[in-house]
C-alpha positions as CSV (number, residue, x, y, z in Angstrom):
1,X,142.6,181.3,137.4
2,X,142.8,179.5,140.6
3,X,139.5,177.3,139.7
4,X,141.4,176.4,136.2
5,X,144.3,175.7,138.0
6,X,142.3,173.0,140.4
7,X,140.5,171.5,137.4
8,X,143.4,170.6,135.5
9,X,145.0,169.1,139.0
10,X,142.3,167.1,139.7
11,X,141.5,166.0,136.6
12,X,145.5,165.0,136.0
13,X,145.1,163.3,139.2
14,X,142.1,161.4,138.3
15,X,143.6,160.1,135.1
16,X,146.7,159.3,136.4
17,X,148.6,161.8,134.3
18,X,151.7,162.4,137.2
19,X,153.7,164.6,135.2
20,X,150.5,166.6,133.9
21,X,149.7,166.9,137.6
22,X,153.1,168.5,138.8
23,X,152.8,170.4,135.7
24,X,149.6,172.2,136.8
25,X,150.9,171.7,140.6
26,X,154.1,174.1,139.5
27,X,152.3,176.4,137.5
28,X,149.6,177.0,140.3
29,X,152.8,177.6,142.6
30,X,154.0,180.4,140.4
31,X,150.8,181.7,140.2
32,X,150.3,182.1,143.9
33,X,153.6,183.2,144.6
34,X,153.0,186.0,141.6
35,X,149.9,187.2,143.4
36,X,151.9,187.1,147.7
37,X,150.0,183.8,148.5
38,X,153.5,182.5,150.3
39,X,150.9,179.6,151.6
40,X,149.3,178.5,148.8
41,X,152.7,178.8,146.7
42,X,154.5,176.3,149.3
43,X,151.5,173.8,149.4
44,X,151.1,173.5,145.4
45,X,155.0,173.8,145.3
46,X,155.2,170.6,147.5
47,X,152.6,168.4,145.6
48,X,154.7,169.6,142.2
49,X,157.6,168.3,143.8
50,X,156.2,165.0,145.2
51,X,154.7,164.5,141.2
52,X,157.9,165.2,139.5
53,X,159.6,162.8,142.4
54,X,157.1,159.9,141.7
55,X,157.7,160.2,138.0
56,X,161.4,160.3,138.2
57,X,162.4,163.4,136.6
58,X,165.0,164.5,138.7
59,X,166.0,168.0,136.8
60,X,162.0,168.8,137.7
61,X,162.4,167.9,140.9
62,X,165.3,169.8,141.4
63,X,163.6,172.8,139.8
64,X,161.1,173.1,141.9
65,X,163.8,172.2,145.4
66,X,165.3,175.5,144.1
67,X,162.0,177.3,144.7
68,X,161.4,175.6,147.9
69,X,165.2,176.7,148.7
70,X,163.8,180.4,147.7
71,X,161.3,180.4,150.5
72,X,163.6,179.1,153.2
73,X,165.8,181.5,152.4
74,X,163.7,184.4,153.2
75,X,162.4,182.8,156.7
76,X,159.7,180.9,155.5
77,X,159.0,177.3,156.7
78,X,157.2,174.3,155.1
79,X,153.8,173.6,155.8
């Protein structure tokens, strides 16, 4: 899964598809926090966040704040 998940963000990346990358940014997020990689989550979290942010779609961006909000509120910090 986590190969998949890099293809499709590098190859949204590589065409410029923004929204496609957060997209596969987020989903990658859930992913890792499914599977306990707190890390990984945070660091795919963050590039959803800053894709969403540079397309402009606030609800997505505040989606995925609420996530980041989830790992603060356990004691985890930002990468």
């Amino acid at each position: 899964a986590v190969a998949l998940y890099n293809a499709a963000i590098a190859s949204a990346k590589k065409s410029k598809f923004i929204h496609e990358q957060g997209l596969a940014c987020e989903r990658a997020g859930l992913y890792y926090k499914k599977m306990g990689c707190t890390r990984d989550a945070l660091v795919h979290f963050q590039q959803a966040h800053a894709c969403y942010k540079e397309w402009g779609s606030s609800v997505k961006v505040g989606a995925i704040q609420r996530e980041l909000d989830g790992f603060n509120s356990i004691g985890t910090s930002f990468i």
